[in-house]
PDB file of N, CA, C and O in Angstrom:
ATOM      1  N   UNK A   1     134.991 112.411 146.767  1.00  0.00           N
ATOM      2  CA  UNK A   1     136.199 111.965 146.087  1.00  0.00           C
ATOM      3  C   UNK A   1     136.660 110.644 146.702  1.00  0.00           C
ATOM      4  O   UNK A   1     136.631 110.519 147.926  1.00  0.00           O
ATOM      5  N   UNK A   2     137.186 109.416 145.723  1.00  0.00           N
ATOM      6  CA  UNK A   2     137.666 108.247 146.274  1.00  0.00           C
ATOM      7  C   UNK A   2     139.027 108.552 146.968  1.00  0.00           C
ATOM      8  O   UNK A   2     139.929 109.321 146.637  1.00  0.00           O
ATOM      9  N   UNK A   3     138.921 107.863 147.842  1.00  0.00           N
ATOM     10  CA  UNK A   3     140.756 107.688 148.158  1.00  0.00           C
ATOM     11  C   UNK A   3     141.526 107.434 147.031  1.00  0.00           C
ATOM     12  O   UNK A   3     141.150 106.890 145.993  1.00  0.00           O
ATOM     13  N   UNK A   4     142.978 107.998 147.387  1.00  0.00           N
ATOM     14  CA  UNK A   4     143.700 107.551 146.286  1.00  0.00           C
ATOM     15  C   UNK A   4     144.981 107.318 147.414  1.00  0.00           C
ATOM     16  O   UNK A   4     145.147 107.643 148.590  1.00  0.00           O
ATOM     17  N   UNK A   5     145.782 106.582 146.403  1.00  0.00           N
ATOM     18  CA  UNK A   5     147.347 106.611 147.548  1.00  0.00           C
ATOM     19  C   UNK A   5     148.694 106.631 146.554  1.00  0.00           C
ATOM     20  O   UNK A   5     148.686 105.926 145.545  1.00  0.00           O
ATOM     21  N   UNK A   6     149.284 107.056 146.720  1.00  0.00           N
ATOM     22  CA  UNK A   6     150.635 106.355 145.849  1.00  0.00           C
ATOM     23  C   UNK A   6     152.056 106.260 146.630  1.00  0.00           C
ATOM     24  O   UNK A   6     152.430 107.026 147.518  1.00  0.00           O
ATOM     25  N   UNK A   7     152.713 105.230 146.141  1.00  0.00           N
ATOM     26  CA  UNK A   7     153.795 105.202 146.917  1.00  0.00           C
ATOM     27  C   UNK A   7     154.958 104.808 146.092  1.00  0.00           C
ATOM     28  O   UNK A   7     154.978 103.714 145.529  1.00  0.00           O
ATOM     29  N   UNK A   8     156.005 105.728 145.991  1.00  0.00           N
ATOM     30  CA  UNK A   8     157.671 105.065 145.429  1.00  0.00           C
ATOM     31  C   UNK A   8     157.944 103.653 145.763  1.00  0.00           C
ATOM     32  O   UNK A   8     157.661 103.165 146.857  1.00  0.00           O
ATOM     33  N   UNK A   9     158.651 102.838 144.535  1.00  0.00           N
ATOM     34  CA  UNK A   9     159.088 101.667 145.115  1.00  0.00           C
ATOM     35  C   UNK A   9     160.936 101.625 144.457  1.00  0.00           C
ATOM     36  O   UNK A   9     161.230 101.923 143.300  1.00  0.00           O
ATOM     37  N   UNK A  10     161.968 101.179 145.551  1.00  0.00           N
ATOM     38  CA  UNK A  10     163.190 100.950 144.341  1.00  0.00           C
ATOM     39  C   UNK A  10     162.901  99.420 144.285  1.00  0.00           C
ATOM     40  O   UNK A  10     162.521  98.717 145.222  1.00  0.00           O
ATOM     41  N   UNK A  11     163.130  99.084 143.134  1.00  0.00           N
ATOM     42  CA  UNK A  11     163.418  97.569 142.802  1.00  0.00           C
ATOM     43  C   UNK A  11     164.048  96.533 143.230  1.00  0.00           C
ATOM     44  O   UNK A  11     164.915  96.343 142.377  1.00  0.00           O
ATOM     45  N   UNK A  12     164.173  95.518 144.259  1.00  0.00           N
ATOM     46  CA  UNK A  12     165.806  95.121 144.242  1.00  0.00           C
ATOM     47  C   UNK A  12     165.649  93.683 142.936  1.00  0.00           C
ATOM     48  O   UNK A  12     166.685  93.118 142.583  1.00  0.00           O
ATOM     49  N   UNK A  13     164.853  93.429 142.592  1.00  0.00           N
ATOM     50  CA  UNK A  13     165.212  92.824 141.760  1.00  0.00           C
ATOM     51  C   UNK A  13     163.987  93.414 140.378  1.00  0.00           C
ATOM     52  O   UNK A  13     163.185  94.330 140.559  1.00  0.00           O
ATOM     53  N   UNK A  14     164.146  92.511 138.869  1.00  0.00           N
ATOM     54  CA  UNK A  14     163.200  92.972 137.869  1.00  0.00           C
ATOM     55  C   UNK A  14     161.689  92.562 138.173  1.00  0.00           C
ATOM     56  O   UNK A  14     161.160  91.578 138.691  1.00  0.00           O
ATOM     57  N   UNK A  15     161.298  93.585 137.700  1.00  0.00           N
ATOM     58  CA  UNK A  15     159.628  93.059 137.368  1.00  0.00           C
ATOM     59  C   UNK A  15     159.397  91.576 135.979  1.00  0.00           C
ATOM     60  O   UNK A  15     158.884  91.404 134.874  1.00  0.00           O
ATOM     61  N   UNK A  16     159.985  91.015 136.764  1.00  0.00           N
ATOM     62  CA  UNK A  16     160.169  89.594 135.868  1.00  0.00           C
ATOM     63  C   UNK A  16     158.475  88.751 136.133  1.00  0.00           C
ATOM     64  O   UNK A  16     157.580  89.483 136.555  1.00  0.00           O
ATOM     65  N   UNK A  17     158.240  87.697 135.945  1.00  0.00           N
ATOM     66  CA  UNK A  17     157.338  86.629 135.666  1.00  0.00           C
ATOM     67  C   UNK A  17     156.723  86.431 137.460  1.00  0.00           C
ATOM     68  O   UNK A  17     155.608  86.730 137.887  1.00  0.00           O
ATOM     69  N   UNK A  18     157.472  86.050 137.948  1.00  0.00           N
ATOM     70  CA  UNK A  18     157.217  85.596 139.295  1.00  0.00           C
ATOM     71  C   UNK A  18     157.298  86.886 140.267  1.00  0.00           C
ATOM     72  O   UNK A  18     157.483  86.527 141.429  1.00  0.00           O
ATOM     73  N   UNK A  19     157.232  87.926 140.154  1.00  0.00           N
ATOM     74  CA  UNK A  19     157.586  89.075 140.895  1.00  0.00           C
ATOM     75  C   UNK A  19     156.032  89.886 140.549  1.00  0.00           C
ATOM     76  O   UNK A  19     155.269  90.382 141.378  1.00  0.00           O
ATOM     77  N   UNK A  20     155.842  89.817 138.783  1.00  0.00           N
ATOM     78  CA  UNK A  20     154.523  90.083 138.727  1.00  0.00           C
ATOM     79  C   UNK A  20     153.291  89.096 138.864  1.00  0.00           C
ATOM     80  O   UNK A  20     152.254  89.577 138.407  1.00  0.00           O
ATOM     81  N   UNK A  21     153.182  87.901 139.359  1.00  0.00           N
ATOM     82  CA  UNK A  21     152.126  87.159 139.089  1.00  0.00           C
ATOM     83  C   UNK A  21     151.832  87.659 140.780  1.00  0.00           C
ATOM     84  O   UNK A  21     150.762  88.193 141.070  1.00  0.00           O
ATOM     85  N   UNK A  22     152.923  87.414 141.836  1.00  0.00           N
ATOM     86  CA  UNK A  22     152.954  87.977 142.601  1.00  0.00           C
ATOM     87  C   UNK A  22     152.168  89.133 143.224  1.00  0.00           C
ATOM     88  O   UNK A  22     151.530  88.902 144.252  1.00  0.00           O
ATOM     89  N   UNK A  23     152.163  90.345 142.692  1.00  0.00           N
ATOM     90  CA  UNK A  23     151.775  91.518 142.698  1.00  0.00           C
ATOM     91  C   UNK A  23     150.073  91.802 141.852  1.00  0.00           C
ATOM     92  O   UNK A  23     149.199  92.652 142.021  1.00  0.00           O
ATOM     93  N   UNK A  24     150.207  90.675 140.971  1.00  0.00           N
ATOM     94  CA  UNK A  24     148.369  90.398 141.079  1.00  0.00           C
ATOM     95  C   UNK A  24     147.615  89.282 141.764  1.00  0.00           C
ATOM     96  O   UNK A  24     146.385  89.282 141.707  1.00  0.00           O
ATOM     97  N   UNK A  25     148.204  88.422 142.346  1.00  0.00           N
ATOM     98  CA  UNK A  25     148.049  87.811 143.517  1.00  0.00           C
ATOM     99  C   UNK A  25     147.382  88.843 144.758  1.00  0.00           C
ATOM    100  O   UNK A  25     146.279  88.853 145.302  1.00  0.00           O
ATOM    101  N   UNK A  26     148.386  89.536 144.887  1.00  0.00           N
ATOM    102  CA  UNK A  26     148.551  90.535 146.343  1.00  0.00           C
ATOM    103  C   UNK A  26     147.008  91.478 145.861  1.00  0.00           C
ATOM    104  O   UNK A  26     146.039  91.473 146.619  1.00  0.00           O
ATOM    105  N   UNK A  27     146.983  92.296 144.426  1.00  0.00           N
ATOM    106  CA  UNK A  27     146.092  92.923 144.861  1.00  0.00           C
ATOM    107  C   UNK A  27     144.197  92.630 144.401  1.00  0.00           C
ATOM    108  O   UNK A  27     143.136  93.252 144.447  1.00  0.00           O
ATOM    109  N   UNK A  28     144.741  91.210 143.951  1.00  0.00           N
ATOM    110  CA  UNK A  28     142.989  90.362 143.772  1.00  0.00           C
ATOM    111  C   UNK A  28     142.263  90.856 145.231  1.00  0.00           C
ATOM    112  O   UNK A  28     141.413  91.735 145.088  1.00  0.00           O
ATOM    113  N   UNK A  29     142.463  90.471 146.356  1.00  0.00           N
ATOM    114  CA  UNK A  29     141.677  90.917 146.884  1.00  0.00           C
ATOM    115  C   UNK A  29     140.846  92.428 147.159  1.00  0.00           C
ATOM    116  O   UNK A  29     140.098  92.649 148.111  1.00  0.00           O
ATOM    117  N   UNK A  30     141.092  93.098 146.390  1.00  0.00           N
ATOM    118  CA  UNK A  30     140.694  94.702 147.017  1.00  0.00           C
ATOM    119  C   UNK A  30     140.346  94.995 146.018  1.00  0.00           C
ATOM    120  O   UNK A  30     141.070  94.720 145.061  1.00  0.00           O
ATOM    121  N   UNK A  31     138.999  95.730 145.786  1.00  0.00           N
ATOM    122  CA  UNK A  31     138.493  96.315 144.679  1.00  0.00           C
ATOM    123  C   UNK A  31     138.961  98.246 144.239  1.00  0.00           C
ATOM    124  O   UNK A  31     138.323  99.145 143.690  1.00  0.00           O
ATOM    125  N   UNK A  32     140.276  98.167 144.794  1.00  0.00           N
ATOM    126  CA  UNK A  32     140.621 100.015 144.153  1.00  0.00           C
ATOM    127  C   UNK A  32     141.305  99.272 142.715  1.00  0.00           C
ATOM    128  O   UNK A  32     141.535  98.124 142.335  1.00  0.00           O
ATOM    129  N   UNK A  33     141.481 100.736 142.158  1.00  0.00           N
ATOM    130  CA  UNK A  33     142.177 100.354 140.856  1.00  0.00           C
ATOM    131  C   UNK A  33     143.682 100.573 140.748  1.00  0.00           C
ATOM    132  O   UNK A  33     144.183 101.674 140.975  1.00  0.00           O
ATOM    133  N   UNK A  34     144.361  99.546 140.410  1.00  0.00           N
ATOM    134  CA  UNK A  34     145.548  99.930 141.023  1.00  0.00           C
ATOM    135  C   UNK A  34     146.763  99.970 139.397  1.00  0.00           C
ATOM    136  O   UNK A  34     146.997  99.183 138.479  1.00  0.00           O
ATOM    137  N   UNK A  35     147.173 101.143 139.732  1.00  0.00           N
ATOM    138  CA  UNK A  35     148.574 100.671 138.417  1.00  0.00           C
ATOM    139  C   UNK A  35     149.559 100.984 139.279  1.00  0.00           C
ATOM    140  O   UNK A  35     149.494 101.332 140.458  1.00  0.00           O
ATOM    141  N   UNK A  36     150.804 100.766 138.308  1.00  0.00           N
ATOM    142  CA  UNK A  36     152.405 100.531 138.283  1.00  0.00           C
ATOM    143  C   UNK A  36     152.796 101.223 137.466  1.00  0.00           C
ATOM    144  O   UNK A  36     152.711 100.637 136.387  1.00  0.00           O
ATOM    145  N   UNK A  37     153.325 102.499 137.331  1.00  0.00           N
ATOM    146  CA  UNK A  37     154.311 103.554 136.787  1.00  0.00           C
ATOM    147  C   UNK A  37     155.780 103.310 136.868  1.00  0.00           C
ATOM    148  O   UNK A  37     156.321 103.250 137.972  1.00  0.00           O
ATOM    149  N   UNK A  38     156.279 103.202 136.053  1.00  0.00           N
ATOM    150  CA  UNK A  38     157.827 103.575 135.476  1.00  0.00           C
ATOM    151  C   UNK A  38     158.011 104.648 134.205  1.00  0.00           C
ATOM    152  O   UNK A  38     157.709 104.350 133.049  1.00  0.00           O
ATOM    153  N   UNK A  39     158.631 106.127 134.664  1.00  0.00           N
ATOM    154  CA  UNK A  39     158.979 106.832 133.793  1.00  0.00           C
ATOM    155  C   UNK A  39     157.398 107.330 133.379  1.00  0.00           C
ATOM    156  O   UNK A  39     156.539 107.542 134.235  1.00  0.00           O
ATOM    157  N   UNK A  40     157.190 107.465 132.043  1.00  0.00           N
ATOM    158  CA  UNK A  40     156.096 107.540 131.360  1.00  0.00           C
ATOM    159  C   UNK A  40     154.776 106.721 130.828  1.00  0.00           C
ATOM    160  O   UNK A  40     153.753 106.987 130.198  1.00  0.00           O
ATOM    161  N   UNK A  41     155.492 105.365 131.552  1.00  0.00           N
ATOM    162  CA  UNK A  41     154.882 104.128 131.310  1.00  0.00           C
ATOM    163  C   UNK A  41     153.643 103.742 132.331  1.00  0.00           C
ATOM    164  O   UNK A  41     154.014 104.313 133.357  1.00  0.00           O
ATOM    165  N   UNK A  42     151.954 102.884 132.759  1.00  0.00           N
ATOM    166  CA  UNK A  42     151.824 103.004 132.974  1.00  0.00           C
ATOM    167  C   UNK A  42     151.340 101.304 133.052  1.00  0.00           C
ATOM    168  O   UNK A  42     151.127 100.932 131.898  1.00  0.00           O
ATOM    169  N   UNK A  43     151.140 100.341 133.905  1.00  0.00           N
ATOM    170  CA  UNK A  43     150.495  99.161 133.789  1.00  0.00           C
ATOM    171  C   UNK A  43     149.547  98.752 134.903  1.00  0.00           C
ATOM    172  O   UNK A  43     149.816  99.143 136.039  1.00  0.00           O
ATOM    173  N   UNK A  44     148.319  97.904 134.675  1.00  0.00           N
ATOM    174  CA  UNK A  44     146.687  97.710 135.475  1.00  0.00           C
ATOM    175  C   UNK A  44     147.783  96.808 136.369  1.00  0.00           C
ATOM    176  O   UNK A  44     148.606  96.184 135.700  1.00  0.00           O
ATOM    177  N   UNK A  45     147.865  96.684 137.926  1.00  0.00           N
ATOM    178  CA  UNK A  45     148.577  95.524 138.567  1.00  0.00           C
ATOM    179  C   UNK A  45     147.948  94.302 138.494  1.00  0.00           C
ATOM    180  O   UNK A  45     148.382  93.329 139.110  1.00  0.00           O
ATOM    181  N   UNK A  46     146.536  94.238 137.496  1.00  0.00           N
ATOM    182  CA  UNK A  46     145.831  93.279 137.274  1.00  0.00           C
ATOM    183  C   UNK A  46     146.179  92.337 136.309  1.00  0.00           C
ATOM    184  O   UNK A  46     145.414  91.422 136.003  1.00  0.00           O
ATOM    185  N   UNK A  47     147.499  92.526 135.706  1.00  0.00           N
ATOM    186  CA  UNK A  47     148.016  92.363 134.372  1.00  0.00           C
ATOM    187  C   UNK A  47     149.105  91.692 134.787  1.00  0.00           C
ATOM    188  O   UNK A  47     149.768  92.495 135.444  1.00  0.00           O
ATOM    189  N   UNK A  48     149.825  90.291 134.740  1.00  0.00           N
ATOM    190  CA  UNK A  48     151.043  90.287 134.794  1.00  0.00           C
ATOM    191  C   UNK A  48     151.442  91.130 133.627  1.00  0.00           C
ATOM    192  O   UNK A  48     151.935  92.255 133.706  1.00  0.00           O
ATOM    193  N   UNK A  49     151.144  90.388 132.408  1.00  0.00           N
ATOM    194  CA  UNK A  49     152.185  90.821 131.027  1.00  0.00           C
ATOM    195  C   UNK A  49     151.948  92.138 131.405  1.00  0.00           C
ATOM    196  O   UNK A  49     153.019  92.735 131.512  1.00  0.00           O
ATOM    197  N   UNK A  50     150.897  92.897 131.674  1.00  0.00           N
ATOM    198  CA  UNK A  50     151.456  94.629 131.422  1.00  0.00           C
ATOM    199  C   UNK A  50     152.534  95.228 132.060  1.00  0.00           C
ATOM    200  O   UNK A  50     153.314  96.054 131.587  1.00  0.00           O
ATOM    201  N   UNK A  51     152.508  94.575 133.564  1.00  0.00           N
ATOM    202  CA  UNK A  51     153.240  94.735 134.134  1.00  0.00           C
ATOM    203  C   UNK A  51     154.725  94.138 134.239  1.00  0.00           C
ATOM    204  O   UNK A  51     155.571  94.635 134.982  1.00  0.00           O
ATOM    205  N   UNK A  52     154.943  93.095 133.476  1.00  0.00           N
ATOM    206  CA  UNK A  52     156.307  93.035 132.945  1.00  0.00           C
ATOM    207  C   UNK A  52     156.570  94.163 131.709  1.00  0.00           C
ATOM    208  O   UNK A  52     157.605  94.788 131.479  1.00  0.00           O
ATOM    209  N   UNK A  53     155.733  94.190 131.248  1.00  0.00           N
ATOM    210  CA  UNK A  53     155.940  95.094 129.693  1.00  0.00           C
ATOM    211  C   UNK A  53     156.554  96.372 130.106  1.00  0.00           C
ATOM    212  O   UNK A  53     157.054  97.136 129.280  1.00  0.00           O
ATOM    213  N   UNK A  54     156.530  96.560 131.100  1.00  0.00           N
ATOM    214  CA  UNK A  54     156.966  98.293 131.710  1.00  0.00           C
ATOM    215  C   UNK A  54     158.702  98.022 131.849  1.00  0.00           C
ATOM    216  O   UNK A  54     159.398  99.019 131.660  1.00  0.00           O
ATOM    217  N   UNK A  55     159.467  96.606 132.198  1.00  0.00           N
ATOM    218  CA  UNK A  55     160.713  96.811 131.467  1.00  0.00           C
ATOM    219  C   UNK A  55     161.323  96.687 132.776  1.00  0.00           C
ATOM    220  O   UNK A  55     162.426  96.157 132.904  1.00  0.00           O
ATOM    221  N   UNK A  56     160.666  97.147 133.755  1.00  0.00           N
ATOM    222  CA  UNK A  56     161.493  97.794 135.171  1.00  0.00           C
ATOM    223  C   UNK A  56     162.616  96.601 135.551  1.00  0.00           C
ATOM    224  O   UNK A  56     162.353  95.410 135.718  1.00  0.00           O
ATOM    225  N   UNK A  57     163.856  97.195 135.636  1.00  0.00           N
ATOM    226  CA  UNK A  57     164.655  96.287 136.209  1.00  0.00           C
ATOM    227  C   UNK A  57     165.573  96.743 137.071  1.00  0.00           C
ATOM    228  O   UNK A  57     165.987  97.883 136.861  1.00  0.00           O
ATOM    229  N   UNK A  58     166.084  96.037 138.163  1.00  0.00           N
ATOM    230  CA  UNK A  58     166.961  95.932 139.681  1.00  0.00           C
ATOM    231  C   UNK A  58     167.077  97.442 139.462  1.00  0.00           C
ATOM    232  O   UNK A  58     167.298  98.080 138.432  1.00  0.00           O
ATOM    233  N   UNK A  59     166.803  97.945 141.087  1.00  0.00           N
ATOM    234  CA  UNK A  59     167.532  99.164 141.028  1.00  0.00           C
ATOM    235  C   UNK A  59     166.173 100.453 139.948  1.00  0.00           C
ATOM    236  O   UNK A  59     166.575 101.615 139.884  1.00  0.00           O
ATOM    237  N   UNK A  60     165.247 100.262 139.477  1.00  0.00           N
ATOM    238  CA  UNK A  60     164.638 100.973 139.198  1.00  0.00           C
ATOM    239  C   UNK A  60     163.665 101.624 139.718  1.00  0.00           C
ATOM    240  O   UNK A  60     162.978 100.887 140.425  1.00  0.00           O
ATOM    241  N   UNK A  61     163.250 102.850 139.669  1.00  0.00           N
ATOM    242  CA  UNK A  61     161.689 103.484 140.611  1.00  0.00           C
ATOM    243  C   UNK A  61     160.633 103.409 140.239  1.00  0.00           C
ATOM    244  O   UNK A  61     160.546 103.894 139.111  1.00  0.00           O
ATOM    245  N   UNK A  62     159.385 102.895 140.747  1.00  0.00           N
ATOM    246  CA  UNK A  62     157.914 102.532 140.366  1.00  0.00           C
ATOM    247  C   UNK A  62     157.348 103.350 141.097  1.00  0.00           C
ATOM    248  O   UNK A  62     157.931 104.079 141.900  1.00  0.00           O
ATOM    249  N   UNK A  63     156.181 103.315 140.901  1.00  0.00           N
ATOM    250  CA  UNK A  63     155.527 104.161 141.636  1.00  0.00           C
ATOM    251  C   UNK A  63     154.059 103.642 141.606  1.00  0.00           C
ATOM    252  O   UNK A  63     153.529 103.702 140.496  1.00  0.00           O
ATOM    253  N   UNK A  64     153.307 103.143 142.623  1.00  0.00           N
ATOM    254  CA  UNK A  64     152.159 102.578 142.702  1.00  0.00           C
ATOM    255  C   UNK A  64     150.893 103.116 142.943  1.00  0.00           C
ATOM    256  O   UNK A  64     150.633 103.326 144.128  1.00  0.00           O
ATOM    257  N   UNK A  65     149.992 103.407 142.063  1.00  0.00           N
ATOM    258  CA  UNK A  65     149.383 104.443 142.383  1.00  0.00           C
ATOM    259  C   UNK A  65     147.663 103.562 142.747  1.00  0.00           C
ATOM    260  O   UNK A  65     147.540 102.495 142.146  1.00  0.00           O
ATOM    261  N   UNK A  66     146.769 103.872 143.415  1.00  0.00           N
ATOM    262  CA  UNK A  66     145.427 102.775 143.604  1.00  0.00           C
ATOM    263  C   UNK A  66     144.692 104.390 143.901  1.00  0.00           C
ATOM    264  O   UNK A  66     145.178 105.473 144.228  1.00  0.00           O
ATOM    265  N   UNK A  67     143.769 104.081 143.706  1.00  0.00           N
ATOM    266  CA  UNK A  67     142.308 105.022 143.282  1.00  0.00           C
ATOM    267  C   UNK A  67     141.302 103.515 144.135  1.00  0.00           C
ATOM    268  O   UNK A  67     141.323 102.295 143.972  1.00  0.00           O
ATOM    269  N   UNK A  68     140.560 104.408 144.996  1.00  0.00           N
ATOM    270  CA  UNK A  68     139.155 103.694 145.453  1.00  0.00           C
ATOM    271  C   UNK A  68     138.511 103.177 146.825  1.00  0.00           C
ATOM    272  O   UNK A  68     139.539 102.806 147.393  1.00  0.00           O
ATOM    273  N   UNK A  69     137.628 102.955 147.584  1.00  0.00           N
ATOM    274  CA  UNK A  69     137.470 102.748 148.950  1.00  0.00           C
ATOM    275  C   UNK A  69     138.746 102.445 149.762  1.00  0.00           C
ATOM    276  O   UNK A  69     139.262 103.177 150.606  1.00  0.00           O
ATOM    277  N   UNK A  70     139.274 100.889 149.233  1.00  0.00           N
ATOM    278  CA  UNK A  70     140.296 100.331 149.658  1.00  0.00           C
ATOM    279  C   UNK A  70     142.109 100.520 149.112  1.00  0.00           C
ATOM    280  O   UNK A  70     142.991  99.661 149.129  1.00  0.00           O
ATOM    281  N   UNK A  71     142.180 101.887 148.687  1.00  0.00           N
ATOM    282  CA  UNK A  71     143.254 102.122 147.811  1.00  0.00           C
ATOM    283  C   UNK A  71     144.465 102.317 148.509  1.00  0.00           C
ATOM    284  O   UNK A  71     145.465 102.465 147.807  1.00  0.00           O
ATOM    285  N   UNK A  72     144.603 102.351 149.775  1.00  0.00           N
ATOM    286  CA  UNK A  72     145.875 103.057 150.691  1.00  0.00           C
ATOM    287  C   UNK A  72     146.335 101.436 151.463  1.00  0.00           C
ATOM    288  O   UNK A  72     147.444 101.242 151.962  1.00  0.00           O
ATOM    289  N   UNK A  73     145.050 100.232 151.408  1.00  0.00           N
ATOM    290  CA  UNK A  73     145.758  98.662 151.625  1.00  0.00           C
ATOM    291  C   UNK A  73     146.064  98.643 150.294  1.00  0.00           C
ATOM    292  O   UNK A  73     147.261  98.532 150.026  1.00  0.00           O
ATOM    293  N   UNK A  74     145.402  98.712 149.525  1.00  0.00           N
ATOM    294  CA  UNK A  74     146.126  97.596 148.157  1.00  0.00           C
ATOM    295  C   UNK A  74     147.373  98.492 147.552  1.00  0.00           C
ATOM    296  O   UNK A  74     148.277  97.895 146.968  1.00  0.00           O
ATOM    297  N   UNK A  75     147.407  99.553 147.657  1.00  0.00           N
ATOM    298  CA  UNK A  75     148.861 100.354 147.459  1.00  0.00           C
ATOM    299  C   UNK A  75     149.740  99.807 148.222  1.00  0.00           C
ATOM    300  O   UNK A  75     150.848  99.721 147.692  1.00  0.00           O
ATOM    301  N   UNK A  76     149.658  99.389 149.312  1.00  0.00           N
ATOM    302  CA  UNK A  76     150.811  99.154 150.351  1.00  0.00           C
ATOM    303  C   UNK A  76     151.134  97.736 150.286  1.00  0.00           C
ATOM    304  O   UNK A  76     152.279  97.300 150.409  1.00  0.00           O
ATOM    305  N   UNK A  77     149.731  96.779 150.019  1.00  0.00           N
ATOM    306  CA  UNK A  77     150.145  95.503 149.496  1.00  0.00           C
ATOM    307  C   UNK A  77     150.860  95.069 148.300  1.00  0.00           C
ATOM    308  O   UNK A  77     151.369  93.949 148.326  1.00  0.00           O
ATOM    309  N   UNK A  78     150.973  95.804 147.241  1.00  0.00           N
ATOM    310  CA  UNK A  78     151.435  95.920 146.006  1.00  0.00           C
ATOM    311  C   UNK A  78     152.799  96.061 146.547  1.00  0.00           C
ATOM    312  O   UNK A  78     153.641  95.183 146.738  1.00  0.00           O
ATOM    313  N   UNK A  79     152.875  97.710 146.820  1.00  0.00           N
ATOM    314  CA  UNK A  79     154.084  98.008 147.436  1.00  0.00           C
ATOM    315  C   UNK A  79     155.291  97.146 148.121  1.00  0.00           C
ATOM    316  O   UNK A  79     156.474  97.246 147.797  1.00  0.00           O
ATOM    317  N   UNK A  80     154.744  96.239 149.180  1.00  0.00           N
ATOM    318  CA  UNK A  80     155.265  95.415 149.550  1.00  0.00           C
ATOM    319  C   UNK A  80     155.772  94.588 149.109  1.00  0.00           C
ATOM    320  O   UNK A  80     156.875  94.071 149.287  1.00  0.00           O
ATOM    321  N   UNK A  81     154.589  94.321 148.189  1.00  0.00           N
ATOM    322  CA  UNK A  81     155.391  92.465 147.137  1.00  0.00           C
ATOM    323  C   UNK A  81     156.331  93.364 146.536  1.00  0.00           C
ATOM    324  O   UNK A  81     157.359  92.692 146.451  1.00  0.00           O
ATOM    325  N   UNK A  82     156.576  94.581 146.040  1.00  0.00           N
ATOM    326  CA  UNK A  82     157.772  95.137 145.126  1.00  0.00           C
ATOM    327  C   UNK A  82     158.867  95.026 145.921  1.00  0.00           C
ATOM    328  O   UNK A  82     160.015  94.779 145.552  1.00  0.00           O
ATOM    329  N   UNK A  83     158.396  95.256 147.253  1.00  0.00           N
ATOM    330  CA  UNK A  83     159.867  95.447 148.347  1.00  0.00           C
ATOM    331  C   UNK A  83     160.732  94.204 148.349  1.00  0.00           C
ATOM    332  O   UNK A  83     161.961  94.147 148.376  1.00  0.00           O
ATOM    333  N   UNK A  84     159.875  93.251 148.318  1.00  0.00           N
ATOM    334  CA  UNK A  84     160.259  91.977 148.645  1.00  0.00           C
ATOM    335  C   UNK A  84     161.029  91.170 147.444  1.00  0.00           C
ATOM    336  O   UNK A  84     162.072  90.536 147.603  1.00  0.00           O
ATOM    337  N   UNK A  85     160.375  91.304 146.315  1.00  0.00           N
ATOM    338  CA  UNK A  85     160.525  90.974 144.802  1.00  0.00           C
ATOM    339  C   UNK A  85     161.861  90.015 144.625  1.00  0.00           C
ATOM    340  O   UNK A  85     162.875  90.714 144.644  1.00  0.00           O
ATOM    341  N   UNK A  86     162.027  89.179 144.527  1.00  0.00           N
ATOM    342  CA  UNK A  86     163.091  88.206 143.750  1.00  0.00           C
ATOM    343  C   UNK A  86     163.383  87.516 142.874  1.00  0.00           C
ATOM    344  O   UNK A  86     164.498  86.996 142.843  1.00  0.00           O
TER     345      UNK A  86
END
């Protein structure tokens, strides 16, 4: 079985333009597969637009989920750029 990881994120700001180019920046390097959950919603972090398309704004919960050798760095790198997000 691959690794998998997931981790809660709160928002402090939206999953806007520069917050997601960001967050596929962060996880180009690592080959797990990584999405971004809000609610029922589900987006590739390989995606800006998908990952704006999920809506998330200030104050909302994500949840980052990566599947694969390297899935518990690129979860936490993702993770991070969310922490940081402005």
């Amino acid at each position: 079985m691959s690794p998998s990881s997931e981790i809660e994120v709160v928002l402090p700001a939206a999953l806007h333009a520069r917050p997601a180019g960001a967050v596929v920046r962060a996880v180009a390097p690592f080959q797990a597969s990584v999405q971004v959950r809000r609610d029922d919603r589900a987006a590739d972090a390989r995606s800006a637009l998908r990952l704006m398309s999920l809506g998330a704004e200030a104050g909302s919960t994500v949840t980052v989920v990566a599947t694969g050798g390297d899935a518990p760095e690129a979860a936490a790198a993702v993770a991070e750029v969310l922490r940081t997000a402005s």
